[in-house]
N, C-alpha and C positions, 0 to 999 in steps of 0.2 A: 864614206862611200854608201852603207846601209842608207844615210839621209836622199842624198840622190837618188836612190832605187825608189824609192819611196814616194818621193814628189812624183815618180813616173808610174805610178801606181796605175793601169787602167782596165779598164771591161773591154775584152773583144770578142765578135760576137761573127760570125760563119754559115752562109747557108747551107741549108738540110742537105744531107749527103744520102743516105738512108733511114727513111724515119721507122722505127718499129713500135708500135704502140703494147706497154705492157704495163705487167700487175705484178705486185710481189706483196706476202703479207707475212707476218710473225717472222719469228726467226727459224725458220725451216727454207730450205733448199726448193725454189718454186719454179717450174718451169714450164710455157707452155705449150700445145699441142701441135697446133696449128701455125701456118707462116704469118708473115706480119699483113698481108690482105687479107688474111683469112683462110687463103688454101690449104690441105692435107695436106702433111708431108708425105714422103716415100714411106715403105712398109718397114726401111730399117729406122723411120724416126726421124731421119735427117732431112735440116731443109733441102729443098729444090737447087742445086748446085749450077744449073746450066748459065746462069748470070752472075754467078759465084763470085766475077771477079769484075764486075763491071762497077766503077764509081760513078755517082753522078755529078759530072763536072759542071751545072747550070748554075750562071749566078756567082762563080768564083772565080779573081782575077789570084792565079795561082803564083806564087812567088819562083824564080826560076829553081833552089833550091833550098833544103832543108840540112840541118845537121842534128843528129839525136845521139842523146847519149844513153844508150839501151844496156841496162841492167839485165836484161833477158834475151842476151847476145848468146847463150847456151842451151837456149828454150827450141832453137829450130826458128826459128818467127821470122828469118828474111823474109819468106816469099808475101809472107803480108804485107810487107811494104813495097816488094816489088813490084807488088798490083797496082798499090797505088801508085808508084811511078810509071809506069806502063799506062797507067788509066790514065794520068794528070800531065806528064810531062817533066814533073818536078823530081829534081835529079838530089835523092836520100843518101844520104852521109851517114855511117852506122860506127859509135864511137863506143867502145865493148867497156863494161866494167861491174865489179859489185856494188850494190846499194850503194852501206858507205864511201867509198872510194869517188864513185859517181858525184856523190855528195859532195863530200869534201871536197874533189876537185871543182864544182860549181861554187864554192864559197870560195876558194881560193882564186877562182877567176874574178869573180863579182858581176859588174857590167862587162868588162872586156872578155867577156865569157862568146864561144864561136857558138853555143848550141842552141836550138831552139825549142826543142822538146826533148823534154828527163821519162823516160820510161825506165822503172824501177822495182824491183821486185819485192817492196816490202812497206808496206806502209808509215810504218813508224818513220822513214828515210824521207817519204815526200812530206810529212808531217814538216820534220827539220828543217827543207828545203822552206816550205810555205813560212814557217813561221819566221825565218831569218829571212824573208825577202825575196826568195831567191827563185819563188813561182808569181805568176799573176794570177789573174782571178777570171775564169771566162765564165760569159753565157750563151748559150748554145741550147734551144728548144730541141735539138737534135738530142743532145748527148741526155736531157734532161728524161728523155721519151723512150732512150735504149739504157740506160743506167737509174737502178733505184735508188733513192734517196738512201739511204743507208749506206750506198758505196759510189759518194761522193761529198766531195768537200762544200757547207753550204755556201762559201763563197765561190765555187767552183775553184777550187786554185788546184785539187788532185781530183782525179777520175776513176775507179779501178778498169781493169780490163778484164781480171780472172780474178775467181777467189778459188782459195786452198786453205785446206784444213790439215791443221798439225795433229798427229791424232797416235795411239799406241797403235805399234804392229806384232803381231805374234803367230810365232811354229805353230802350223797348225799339226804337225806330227808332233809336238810336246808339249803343247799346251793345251788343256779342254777349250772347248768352246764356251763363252761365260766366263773365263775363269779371270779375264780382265776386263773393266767394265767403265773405269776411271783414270784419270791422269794418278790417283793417290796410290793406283794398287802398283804403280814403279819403285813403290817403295814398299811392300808387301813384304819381311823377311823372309817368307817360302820363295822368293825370286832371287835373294842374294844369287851373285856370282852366274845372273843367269841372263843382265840385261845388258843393254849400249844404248848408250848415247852419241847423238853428232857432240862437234866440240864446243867450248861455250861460245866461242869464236862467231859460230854461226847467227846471223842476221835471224833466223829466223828464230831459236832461240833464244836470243836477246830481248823479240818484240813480245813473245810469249808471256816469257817471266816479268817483262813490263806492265803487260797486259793483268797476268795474275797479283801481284803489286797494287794497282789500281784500283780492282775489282775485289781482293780478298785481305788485304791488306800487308804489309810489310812481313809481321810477324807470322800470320800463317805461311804464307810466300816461303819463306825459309825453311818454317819446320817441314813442309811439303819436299824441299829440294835438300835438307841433310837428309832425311827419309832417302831420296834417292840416290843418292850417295853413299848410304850407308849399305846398301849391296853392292857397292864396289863398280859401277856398270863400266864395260868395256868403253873408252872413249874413241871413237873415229873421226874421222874426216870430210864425211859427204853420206847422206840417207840413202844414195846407190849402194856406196859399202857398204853400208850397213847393214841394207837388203840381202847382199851379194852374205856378209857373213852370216844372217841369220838361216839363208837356203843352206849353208855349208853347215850346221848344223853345232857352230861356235855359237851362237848368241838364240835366245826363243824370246823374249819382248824388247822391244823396241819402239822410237818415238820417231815418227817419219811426215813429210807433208807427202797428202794421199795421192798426189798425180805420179809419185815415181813406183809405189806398188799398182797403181794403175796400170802405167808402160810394161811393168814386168810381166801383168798379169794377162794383159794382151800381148805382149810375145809368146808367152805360157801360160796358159789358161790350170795350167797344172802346178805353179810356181809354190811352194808352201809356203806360203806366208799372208795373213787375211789381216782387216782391220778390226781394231776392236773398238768400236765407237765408245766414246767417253761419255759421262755425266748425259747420259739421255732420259736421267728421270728428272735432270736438273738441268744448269744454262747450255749444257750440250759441250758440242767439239771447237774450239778454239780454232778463228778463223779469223786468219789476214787477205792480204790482198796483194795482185800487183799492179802498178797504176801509171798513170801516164799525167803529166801536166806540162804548161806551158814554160819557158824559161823569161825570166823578167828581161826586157830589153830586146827580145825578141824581134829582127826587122823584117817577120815573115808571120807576123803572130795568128793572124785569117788562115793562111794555110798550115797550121801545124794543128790549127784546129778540126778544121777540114780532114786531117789526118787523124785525128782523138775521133771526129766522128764515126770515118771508116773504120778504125781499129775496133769500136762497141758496134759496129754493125753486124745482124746477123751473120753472111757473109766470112767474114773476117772472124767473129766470133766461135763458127765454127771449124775452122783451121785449128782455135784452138785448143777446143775439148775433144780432138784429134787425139791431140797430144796426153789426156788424163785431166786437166785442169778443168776447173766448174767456172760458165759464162759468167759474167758481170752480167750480160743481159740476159733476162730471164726466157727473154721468149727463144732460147737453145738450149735444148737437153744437154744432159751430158751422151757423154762415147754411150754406146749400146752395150759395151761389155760392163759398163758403171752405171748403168742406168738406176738400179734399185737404190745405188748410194746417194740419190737427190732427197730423199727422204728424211735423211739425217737431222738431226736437229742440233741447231750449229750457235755459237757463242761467239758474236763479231766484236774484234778487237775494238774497245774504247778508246778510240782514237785520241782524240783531244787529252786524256786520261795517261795515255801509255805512253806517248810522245815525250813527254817532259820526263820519263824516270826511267831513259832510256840507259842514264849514265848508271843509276843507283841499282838497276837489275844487272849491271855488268858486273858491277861492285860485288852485288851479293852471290853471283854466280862462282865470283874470287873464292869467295870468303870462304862458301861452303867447301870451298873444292872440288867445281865442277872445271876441268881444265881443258 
């Protein structure tokens, strides 16, 4: 079956949907001021919304339908696509699931697979997908001109749409300010009995300790994670909980992707709980992506494209750092309540790198006893 996928290996390519011309440099959080003509934005930072939802349908003979399998079916993100069906015509099929699952069920379909586009919440998963055949490879000066090279696949086969940073969170009612500054200090013995963890279960998790594996190698990777282990951390279920226990005043550090203290902190601006940026004298905060790509066999492949470009369009982009998540395209700030956190200086997951030790970080995540 892989050989068949294979032989239909092709480039498909989509006219310009919204073009935004941008820059992005080092590994810092870059964002820019002005709209993609050039104009000022409003006084709260945000683009000019009044065409907010307009697609440009020129130039695209639209397929009557799409069907997506969206990993980021819990993110709020219909209305995004509901624009684009409103704007296009083309009637979106929304098939809910996590990373893996999404995954897996793409490999277990193969070619007789119904979807056309994998939006997924985690890089390491479209890695997977791409490398087993199971994305195509697009090119698109559109998507090329709203996405930075660093957060995309050079053969175009995954896209991102957002990036998010895993990063410590901590009571600001028990904790000093300062007093955590690194992923290492979760294993601090003055923190025993004082941290939580999501479970190892977690995708996001998983791409992390792949990531540090990669990048730091095996054996540090471990003693890094018995260190955190060895204060016992409370394990949960989801970085909401996690939040929710540390406000209850059960947990004071914890390890969360930063758009969900975002949401909290824009419901409550009072919420005790801050982030504690990691390694900012060094590679920074540890950052993945969620991303969108084409599905192989695709009989809609021009329009699902067409849809990858609306989703990185300003526009679209700002729906989503609504929500706390940081643009894939740089020329959208984040929310105005996080505006200072673009600053950050960030450590993007080695993709190609982390991909393949996805299995071996689950492994060691066993080992050490993170459950």
């Amino acid at each position: 079956m892989l050989t068949s996928l294979i032989r239909r290996r092709w480039a498909v390519t989509a006219a310009a949907a919204l073009v935004a011309v941008v820059a992005v440099g080092g590994a810092v959080l870059a964002f820019g001021t002005g709209g993609t003509d050039g104009s000022s934005r409003g006084s709260g930072g945000s683009p000019d919304t009044g065409a907010a939802r307009e697609v440009n349908t020129a130039g695209i003979e639209y397929a009557d339908s799409l069907v997506i399998y969206n990993g980021r079916s819990h993110y709020g993100d219909e209305q995004v696509f509901r624009d684009f069906e409103e704007a296009t015509g083309v009637d979106i099929e929304l098939r809910g699931g996590t990373a893996p699952e999404l995954y897996e069920r793409l490999r277990r379909e193969g070619e007789d697979t119904p979807a056309d586009l994998l939006v997924t919440t985690d890089l390491a998963n479209l890695w997977q997908a791409e490398e087993t055949g199971l994305l195509q490879p697009v090119t698109s000066e559109t998507l090329r001109t709203q996405v930075p090279e660093r957060l995309h696949d050079d053969q175009g086969a995954w896209w991102a749409v957002t990036t998010r940073l895993r990063i410590p969170v901590v009571s600001t009612e028990r904790v000093p300010a300062g007093a955590v500054t690194s992923y290492a200090d979760l294993g601090d013995p003055r923190l025993a009995d004082r941290t939580c963890l999501r479970t190892s279960n977690s995708e996001y998790n998983q791409s992390m300790v792949a990531d540090m594996i990669a990048k730091r190698g095996r054996e540090a990777t471990e003693a890094l994670l018995r260190s955190w282990m060895a204060n016992d951390p409370e394990i949960l279920g989801s970085d909401g909980e996690m939040l929710a226990v540390m406000a209850a005043g059960d947990c004071d550090v914890g390890l969360s992707n930063h758009y969900y203290l975002a949401r909290a902190l824009d419901e409550d601006p009072g919420f005790p709980v801050a982030p504690a940026w990691p390694n900012q004298d060094g590679a920074g905060a540890h950052a993945n992506v969620s991303g969108v790509g084409v599905v192989r066999g695709s009989d809609a492949a021009p329009t699902a494209v067409a849809l990858m470009e609306w989703l990185t369009s300003p526009p679209a982009q700002q729906q989503v750092v609504s929500r706390g998540e940081f643009a894939a395209n740089p020329q959208v700030p984040p929310a105005p309540h996080i505006r200072d956190w673009a600053d950050v200086t960030i450590d993007p997951i080695a993709v190609e790198e982390a991909g393949p030790l996805l299995d071996e970080a689950v492994a060691l995540m066993l080992e050490v006893g993170w459950r």
